[in-house]
C-alpha positions as CSV (number, residue, x, y, z in Angstrom):
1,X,-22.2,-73.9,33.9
2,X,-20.4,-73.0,30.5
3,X,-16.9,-74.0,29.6
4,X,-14.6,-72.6,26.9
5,X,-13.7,-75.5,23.9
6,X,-10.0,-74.6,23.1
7,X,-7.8,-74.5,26.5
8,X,-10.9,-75.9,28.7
9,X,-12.6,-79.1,27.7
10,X,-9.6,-79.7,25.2
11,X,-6.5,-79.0,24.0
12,X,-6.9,-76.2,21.4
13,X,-8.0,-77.1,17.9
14,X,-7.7,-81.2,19.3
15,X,-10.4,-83.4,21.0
16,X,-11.7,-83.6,24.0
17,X,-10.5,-86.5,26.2
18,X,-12.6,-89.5,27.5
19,X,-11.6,-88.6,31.0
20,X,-13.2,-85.0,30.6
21,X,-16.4,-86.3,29.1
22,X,-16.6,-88.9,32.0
23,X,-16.1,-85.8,34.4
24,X,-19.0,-83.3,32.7
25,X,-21.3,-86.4,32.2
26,X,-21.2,-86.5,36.3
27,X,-21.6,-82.5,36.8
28,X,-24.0,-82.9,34.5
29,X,-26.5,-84.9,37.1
30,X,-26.4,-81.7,39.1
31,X,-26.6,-78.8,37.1
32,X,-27.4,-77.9,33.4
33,X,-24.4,-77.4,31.4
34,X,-22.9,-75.7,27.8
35,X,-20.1,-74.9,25.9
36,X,-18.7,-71.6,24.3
37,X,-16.3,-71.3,21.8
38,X,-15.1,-69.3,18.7
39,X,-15.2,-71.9,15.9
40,X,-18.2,-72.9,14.5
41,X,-20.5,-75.8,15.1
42,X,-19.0,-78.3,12.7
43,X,-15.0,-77.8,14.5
44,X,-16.8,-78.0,17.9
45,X,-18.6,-81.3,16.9
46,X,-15.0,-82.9,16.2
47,X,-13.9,-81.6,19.0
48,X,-16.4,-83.0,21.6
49,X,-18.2,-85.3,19.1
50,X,-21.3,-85.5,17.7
51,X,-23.4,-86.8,20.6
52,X,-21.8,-84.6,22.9
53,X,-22.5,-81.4,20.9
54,X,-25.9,-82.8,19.5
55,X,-27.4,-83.6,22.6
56,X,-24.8,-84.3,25.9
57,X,-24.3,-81.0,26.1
58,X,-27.5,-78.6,27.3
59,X,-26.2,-75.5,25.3
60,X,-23.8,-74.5,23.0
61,X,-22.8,-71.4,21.5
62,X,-20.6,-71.3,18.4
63,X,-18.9,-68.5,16.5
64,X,-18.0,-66.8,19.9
65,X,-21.7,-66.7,21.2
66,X,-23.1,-65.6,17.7
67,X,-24.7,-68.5,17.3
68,X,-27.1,-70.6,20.1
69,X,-27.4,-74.1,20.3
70,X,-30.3,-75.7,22.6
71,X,-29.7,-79.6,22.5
72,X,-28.2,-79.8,19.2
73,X,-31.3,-77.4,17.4
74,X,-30.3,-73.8,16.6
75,X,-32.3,-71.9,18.7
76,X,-30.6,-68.1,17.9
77,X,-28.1,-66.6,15.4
């Protein structure tokens, strides 16, 4: 399941709530999950923090999909 950042797991350009990572780290016992966004990886990081963008999350892709994140290691750009 892949989520938007800005609008979806939080406010745009602000972080992500404590109640939103509680809810993801619960979805996240059932399926594999990711994030999307425009910025790039550093912006997402303070968005969602660094363990959540490093290794909570299963995939992330930065720079509007340009760039592929597997666990926090760049796996494509």
């Amino acid at each position: 399941v892949l989520f938007d950042v800005d609008g979806t797991l939080s406010p745009s350009r602000k972080i992500a709530s404590q109640e939103m990572l509680d809810l993801l780290k619960q979805l996240k016992k059932k399926t594999v999950i990711g994030y999307v966004g425009g910025s790039d990886l550093a912006k997402q990081v303070e968005q969602l923090g660094a363990d959540a963008a490093s290794s909570f999350f299963d995939f992330g892709f930065s720079e509007n999909g340009a760039t592929a994140y597997r666990k926090g290691s760049l796996i494509a750009k």
